[in-house]
C-alpha positions in Angstrom: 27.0 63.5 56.6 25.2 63.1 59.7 23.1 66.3 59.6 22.1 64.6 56.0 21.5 61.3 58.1 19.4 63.1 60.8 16.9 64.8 57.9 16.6 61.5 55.8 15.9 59.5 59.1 13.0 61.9 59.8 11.6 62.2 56.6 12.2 58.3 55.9 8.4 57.3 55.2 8.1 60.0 52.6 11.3 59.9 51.1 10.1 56.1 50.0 6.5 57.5 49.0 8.5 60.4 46.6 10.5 57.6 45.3 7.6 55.5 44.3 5.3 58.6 42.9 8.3 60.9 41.2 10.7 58.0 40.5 14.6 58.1 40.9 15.6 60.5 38.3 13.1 63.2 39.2 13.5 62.6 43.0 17.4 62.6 41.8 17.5 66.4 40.4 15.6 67.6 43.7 18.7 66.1 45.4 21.3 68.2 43.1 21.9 70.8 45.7 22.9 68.2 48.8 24.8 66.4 46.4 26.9 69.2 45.1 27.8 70.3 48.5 28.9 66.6 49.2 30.8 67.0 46.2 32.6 69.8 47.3 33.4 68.1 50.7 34.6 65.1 48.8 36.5 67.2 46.7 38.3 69.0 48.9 39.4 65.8 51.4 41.1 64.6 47.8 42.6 68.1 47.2 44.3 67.3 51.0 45.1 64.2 50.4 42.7 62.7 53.1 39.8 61.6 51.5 41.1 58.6 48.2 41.7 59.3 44.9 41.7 56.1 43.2 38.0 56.4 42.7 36.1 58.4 40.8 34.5 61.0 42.9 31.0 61.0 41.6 31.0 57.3 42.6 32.1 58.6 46.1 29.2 60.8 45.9 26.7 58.6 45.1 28.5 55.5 47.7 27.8 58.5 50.1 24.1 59.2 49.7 23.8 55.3 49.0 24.9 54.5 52.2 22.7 57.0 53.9 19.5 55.6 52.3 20.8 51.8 53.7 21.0 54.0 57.1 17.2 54.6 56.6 16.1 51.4 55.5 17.8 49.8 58.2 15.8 52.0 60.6 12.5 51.0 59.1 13.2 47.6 59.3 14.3 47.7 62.8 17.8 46.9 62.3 19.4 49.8 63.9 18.3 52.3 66.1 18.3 56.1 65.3 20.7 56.5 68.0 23.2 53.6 66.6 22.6 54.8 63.0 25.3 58.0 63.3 27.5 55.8 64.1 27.3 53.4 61.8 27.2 55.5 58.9 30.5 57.4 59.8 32.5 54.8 60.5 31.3 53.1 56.9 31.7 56.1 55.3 35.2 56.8 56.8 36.2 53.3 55.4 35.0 54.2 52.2 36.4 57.5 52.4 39.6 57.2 53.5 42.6 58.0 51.5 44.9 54.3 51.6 47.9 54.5 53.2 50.7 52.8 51.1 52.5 50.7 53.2 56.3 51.6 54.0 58.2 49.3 51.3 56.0 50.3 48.6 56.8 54.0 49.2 58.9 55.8 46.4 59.0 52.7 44.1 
């Protein structure tokens, strides 16, 4: 996620241009290839049990790149810094990846 994080924050400006010319679904497709091997990642954390299950995972997906864009923006605006941003985004994205861990009296019932 952070190699995705380090290309968007570099390419931040024109990502937003691409958005406003191409529009979201276009811009979308030329995603499909980092999305599927998020997928894949996501895919296999819930095949291990480490990454939830109670969501769907295309929602995980798109939470994912969501959250990296909010990474961007927050750049731009000044909010974090591109060294603070790596951070950030993994410890969000762990939260929201995380498999739950049932607490000990709600085990086995």
């Amino acid at each position: 996620m952070c190699t995705s994080w380090s290309i968007l924050d570099q390419y931040r400006r024109l990502h937003a241009v691409a958005l406003d010319v191409l529009g979201p679904e276009h811009l979308r497709r030329q995603h499909d290839r980092a999305f599927r091997h998020v997928q894949r990642l996501i895919a296999r954390g819930r095949r291990e049990g480490v990454f939830r299950t109670d969501l769907p995972e295309d929602w995980l997906v798109t939470t994912c790149y969501a959250l990296i864009h909010a990474a961007a923006d927050e750049v731009g605006k000044g909010e974090l810094t591109t060294e603070q941003a790596p951070g950030v985004l993994t410890a969000t994205l762990l939260s929201v990846l995380e498999a739950r861990r049932q607490p000990r009296d709600q085990r086995g019932q």
